[in-house]
Every structure is written in C-alpha cells, then in structure tokens.
DOVO-56479 format. One line per field, with one value per atom (N, C-alpha, C): x, y, z; residue number from 0. Coordinates in pm, 1 decimal, always signed. Example, Ala and Ser with C-alpha at 12.3 -4.5 7.8 and 13.67 -1.06 7.14 Angstrom:
REM DOVO-56479
u	+1319.0 | +1230.0 | +1320.0 | +1285.0 | +1367.0 | +1290.0
v	-569.0 | -450.0 | -330.0 | -225.0 | -106.0 | +3.0
w	+780.0 | +780.0 | +780.0 | +708.0 | +714.0 | +787.0
num	0 | 0 | 0 | 1 | 1 | 1
This chain:
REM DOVO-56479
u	+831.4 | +737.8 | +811.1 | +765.7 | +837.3 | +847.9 | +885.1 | +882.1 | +779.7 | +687.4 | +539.2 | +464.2 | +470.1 | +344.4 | +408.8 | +540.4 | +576.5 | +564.4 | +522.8 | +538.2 | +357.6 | +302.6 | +139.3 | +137.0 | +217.9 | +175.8 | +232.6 | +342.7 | +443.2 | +283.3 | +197.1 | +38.7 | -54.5 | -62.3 | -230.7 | -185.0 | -47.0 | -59.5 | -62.2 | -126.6 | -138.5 | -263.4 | -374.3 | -509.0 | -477.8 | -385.3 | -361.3 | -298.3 | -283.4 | -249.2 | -120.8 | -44.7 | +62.5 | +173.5 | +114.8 | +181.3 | +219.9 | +114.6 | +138.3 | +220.8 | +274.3 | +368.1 | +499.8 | +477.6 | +593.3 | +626.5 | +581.8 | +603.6 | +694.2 | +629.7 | +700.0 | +844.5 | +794.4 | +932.8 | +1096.3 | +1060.9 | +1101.8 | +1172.5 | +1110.8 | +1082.4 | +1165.4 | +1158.2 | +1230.5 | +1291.8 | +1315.3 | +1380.7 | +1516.9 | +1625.3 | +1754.5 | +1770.8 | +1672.0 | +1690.4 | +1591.1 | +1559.3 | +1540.8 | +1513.5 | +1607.3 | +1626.0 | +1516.2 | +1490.0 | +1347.0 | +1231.2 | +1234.6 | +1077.9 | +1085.7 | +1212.1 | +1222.4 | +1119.5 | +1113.1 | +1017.6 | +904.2 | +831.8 | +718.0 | +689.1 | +747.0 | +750.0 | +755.9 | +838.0 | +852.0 | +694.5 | +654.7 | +549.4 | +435.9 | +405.6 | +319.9 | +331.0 | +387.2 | +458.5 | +401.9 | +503.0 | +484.1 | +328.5 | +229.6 | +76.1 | -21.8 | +18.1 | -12.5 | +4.2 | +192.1 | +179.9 | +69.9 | +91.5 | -50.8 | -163.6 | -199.4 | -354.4 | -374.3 | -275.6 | -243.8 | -289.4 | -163.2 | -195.1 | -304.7 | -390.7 | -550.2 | -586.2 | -620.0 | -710.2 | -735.4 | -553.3 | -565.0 | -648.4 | -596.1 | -632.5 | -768.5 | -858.8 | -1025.5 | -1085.4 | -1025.6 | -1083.1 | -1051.8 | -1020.4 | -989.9 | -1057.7 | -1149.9 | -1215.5 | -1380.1 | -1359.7 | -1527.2 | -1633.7 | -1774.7 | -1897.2 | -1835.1 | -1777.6 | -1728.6 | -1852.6 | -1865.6 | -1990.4 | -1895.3 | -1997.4 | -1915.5 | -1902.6 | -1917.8 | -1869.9 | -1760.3 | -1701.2 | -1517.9 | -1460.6 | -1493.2 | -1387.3 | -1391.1 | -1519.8 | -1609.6 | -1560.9 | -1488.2 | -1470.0 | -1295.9 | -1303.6 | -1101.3 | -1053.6 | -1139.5 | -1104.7 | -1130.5 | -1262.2 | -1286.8 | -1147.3 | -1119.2 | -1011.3 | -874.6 | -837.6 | -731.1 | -754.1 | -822.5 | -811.7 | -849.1 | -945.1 | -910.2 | -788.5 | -698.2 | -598.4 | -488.3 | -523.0 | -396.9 | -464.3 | -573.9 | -664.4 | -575.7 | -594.6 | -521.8 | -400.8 | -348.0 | -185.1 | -133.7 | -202.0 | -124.6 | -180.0 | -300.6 | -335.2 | -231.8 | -159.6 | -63.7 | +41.1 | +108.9 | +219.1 | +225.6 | +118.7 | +115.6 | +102.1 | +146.5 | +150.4 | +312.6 | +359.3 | +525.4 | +528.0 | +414.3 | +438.2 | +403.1 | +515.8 | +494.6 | +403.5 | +326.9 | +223.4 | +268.6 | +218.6 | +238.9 | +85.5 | +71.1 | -17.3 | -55.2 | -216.5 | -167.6 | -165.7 | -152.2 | -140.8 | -56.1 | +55.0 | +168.0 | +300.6 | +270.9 | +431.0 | +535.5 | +697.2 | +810.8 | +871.2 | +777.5 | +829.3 | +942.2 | +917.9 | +1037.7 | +1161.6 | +1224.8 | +1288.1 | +1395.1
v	-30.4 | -104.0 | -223.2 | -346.4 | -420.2 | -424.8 | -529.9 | -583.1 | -588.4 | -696.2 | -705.6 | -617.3 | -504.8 | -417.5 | -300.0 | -248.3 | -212.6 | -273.0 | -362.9 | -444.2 | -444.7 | -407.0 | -392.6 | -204.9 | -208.3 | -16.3 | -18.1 | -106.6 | -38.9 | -68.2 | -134.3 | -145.8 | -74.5 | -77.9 | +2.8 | +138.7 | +225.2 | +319.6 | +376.7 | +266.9 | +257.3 | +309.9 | +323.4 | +394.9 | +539.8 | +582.9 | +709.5 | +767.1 | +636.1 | +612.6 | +663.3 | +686.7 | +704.6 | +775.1 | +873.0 | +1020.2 | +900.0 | +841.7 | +718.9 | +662.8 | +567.4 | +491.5 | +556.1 | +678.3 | +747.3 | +807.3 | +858.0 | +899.4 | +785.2 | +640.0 | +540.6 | +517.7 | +507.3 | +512.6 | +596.6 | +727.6 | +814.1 | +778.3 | +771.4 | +700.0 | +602.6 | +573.5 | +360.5 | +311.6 | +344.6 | +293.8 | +248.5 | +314.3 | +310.9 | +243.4 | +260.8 | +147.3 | +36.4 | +23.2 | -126.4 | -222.2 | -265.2 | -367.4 | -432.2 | -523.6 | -602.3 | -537.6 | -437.2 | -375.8 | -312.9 | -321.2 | -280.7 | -334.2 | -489.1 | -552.5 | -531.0 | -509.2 | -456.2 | -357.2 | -254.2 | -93.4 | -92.8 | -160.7 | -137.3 | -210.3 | -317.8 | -369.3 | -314.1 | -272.3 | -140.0 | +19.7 | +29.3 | +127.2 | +149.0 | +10.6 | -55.4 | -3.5 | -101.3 | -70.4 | +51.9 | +117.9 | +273.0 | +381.4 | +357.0 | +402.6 | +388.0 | +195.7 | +161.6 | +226.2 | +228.2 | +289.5 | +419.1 | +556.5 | +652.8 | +641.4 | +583.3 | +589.7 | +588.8 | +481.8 | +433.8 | +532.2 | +577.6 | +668.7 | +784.1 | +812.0 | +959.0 | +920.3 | +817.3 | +794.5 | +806.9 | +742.7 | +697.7 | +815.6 | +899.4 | +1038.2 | +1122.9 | +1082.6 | +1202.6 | +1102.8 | +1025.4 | +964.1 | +1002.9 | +1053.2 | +1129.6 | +1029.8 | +1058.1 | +961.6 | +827.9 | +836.3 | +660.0 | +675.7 | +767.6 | +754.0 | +729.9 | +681.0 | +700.5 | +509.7 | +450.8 | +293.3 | +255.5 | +240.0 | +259.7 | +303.4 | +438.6 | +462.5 | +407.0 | +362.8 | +310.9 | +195.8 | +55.3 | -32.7 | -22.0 | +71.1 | +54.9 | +94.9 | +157.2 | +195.0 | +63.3 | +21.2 | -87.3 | -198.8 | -225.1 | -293.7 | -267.7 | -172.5 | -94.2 | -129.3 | -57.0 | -102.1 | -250.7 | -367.4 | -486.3 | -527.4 | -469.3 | -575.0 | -497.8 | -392.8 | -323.4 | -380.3 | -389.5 | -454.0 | -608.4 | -675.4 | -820.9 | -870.3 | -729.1 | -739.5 | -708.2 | -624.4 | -581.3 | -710.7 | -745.8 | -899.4 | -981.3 | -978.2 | -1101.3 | -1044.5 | -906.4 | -867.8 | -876.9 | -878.6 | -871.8 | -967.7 | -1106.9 | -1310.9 | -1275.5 | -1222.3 | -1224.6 | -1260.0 | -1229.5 | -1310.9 | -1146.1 | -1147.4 | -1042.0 | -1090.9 | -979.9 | -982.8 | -938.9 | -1039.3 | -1015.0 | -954.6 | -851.7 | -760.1 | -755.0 | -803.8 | -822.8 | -741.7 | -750.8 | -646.8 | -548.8 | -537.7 | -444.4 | -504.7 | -396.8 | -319.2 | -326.1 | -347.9 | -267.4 | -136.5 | -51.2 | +116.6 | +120.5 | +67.3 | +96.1 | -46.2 | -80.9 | -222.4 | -221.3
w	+1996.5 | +1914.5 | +1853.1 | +1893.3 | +1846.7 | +1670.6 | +1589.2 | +1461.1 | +1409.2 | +1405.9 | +1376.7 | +1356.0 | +1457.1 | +1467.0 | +1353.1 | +1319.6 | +1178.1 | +1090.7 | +1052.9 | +889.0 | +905.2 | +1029.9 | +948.7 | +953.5 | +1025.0 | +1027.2 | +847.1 | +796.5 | +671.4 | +548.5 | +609.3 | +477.3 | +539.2 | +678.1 | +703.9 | +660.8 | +657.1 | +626.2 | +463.3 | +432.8 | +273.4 | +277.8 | +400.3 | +367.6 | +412.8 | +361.4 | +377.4 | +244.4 | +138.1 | +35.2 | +50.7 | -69.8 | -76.7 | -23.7 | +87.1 | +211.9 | +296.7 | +302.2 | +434.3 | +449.8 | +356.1 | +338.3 | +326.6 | +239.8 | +257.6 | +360.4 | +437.7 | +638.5 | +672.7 | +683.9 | +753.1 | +672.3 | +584.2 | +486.7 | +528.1 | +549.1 | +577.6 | +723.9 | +814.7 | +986.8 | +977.7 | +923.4 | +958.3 | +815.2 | +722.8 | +621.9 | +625.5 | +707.9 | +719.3 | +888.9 | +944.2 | +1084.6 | +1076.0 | +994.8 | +1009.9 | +853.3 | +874.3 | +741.5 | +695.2 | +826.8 | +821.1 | +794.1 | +758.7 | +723.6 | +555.6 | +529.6 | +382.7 | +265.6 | +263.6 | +191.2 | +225.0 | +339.2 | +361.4 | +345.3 | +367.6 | +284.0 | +117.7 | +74.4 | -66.8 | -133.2 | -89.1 | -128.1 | -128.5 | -19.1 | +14.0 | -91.1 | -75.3 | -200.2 | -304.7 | -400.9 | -530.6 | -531.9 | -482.2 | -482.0 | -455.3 | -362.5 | -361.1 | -473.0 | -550.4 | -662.5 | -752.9 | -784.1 | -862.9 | -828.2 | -688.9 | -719.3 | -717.5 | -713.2 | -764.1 | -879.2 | -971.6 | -1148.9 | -1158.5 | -1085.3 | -1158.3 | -1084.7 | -1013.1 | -993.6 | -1037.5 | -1080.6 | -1168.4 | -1315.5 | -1405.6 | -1485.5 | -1518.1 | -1384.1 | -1348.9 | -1389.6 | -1278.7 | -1243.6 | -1372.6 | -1491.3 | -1612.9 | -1730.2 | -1687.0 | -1781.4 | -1805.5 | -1877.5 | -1880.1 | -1869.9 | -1773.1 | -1759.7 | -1692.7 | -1584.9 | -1527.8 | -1425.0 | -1349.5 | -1254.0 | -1167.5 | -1045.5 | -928.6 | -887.7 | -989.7 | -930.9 | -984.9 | -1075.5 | -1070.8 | -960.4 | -937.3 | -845.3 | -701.0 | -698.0 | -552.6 | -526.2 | -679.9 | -668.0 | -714.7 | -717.4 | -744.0 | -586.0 | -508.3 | -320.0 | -269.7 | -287.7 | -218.0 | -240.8 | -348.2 | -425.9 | -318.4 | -303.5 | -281.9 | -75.9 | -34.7 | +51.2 | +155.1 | +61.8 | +111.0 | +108.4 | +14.4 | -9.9 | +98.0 | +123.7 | +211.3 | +379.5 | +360.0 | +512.4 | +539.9 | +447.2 | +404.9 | +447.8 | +351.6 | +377.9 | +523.8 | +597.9 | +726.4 | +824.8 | +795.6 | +907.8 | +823.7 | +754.5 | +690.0 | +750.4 | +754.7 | +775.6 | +981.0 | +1043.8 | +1189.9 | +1235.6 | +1115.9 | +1174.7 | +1130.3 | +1044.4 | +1002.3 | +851.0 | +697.3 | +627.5 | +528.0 | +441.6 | +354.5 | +215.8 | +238.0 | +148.3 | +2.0 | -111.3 | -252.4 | -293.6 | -333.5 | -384.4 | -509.1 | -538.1 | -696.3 | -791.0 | -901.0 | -1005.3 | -985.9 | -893.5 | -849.7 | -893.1 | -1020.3 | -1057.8 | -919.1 | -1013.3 | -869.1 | -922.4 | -896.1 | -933.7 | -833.2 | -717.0 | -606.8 | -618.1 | -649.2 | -637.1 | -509.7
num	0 | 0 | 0 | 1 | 1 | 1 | 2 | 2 | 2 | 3 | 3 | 3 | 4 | 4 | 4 | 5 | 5 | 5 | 6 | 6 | 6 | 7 | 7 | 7 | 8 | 8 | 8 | 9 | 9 | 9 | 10 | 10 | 10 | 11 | 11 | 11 | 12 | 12 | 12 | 13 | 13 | 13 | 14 | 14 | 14 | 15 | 15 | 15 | 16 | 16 | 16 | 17 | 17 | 17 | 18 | 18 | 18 | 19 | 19 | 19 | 20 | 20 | 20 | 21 | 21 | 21 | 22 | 22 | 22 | 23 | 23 | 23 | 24 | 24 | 24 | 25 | 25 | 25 | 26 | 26 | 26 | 27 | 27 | 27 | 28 | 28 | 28 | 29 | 29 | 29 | 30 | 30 | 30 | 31 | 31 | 31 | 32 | 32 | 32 | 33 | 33 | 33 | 34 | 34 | 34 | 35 | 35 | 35 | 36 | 36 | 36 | 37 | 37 | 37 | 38 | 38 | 38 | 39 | 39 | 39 | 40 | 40 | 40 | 41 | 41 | 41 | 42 | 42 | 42 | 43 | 43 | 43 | 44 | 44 | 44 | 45 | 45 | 45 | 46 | 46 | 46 | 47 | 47 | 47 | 48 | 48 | 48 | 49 | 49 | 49 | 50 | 50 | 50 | 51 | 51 | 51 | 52 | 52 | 52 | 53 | 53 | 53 | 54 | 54 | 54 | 55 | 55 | 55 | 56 | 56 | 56 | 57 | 57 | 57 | 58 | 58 | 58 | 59 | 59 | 59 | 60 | 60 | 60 | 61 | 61 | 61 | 62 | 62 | 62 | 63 | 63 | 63 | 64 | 64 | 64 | 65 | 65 | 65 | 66 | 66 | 66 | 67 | 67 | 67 | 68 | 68 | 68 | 69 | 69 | 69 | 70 | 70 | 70 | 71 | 71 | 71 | 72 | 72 | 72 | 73 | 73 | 73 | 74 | 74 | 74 | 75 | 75 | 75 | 76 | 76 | 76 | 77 | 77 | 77 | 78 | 78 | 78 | 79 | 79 | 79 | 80 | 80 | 80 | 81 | 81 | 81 | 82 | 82 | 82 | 83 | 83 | 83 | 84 | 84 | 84 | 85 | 85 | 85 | 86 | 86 | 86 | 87 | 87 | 87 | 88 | 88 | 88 | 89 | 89 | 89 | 90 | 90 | 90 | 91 | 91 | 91 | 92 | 92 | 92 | 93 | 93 | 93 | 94 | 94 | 94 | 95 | 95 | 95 | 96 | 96 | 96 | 97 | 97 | 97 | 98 | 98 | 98 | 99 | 99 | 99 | 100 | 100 | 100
C-alpha cells in the first residue's frame, strides 16, 4: 500500500472513532515516520469527540439533536480530512486539542 492511501486510512479510521485510529496506530506507528502527523491529528480529534460525547450523553434532556449534530460534526471533518490526506496535505482539525503531541 503505498503512502497516500495510509494518511487517509490514518482519518477514515476515525469513523470507527477512537479503536480505529488506534489499530493503525499500533500497525504503522514505528514503520513509518510519514504517517505520524496524520495519525496523531486524527487522534488528537477522536479523543475530542470522545470527551464530548461522554459529556453529551450524561447531560440530562439534550434529545437526540446534539448528539445527531456533534456525529454529523465529527464525521464531515474526518470525511474532509482523509480526501485532504489522499492529495498529500495534512489536515488541521478544528477545535482539536494535542492530547497526543
């Protein structure tokens, strides 16, 4: 598999949320350099939408559109990032913390 097609696998497997990223992580972290920033970025943001979601989900009466629009949220931007990461251009994610540096 060449280059490219890891730095979008290191975000699409962000819709698997946070297991995801950590699999590839795991897989390819120590052989290949070039995918580090794309993994960690991916990451960083999965944590984030962890937190929020735990947070969401322990908030009494949110209904079901928060959480409807914190997924939708979550996965355009991981949709985004991997068509950015499969031209060669690492994606900055917004509102993401570096829990991982």
């Amino acid at each position: 598999m060449e280059d490219k097609n890891w730095f979008t696998l290191a975000h699409l497997s962000g819709l698997l949320s946070v297991f995801g990223v950590a699999v590839v992580w795991i897989l390819k972290y120590k052989e290949m350099p070039l995918l580090r920033p794309y993994l960690k970025a991916s990451l960083n943001f999965q944590i984030l939408m962890f937190i929020v979601g735990l947070i969401i989900s322990n908030i009494p009466n949110v209904g079901w559109a928060l959480p409807f629009i914190v997924g939708a949220f979550s996965v355009y931007h991981v949709v985004k990032a991997s068509m950015q990461a499969g031209e060669g251009f690492n994606y900055k994610y917004p509102y993401s913390f570096d829990f991982i540096k």
